[in-house]
Phi, psi and omega in degrees: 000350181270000166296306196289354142333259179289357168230037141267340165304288204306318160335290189295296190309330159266351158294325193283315197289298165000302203229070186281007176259007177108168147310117159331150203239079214264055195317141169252135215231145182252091175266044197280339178204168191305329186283354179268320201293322192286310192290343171285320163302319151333318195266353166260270200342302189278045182260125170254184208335314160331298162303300160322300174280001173293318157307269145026243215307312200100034201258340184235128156227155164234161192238141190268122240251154187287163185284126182242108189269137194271100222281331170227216187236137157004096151273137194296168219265142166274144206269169203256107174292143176299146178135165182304277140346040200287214140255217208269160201279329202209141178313117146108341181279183168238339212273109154345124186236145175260144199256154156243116189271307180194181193133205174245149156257128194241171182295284172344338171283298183291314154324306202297317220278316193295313184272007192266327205043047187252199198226120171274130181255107168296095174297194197296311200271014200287143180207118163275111240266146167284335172275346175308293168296017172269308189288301179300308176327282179321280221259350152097058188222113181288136184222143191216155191253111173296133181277000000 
């Protein structure tokens, strides 16, 4: 077991040189009508120079939340209770969500999470692996990154 070990040390360790500003940071954004597309642009406006550069570079990226056609007009989003398990993420979803604070995220997480049918929430110290987002992508397990 101490192979497996030292070559999650050397992994991190090449992650640290690889990215020495960290994983890009992928916020998911509900655009679904016109009044979420004007507060999200409001909201790149008031971003200041940091931020900015962080968009710039790519260290801030977004990702556009699946298409809901909405039965009524948007409801704004609701926050995702802290704990391993939460309940649902967003007005109209059901899929549970697992919180991950921090670690590698593996593929073998995201296979549990798909037949689990949940939804992930990343903390800071959270860190996903390329075959994972790979996995997720494939079986369609929504993953979202804490800022």
């Amino acid at each position: 077991m101490s192979d497996l070990g030292e070559l999650r040390a050397l992994v991190r360790e090449v992650i640290r040189d690889v990215l020495p500003n960290g994983l890009p940071v992928t916020e998911t954004v509900n655009l679904s009508t016109d009044e979420d597309l004007a507060a999200f642009v409001r909201r790149l406006l008031d971003l200041g120079p940091e931020q900015r550069e962080e968009l710039r570079s790519g260290r801030k990226r977004f990702r556009l939340a699946t298409a809901q056609v909405p039965a009524a007009p948007a409801a704004p989003m609701a926050p995702v209770p802290a704990g391993p398990v939460g309940g649902t993420g967003r007005a109209g979803e059901s899929s549970p969500v697992r919180r991950i604070e921090r670690g590698a995220v593996t593929e073998a997480m995201i296979s549990q999470a798909a037949r689990q049918g949940e939804r992930l929430l990343l903390g800071r110290g959270a860190v996903l692996t390329p075959l994972a987002r790979d996995r997720a992508r494939a079986s369609g397990v929504p993953i979202e990154k804490e800022r």
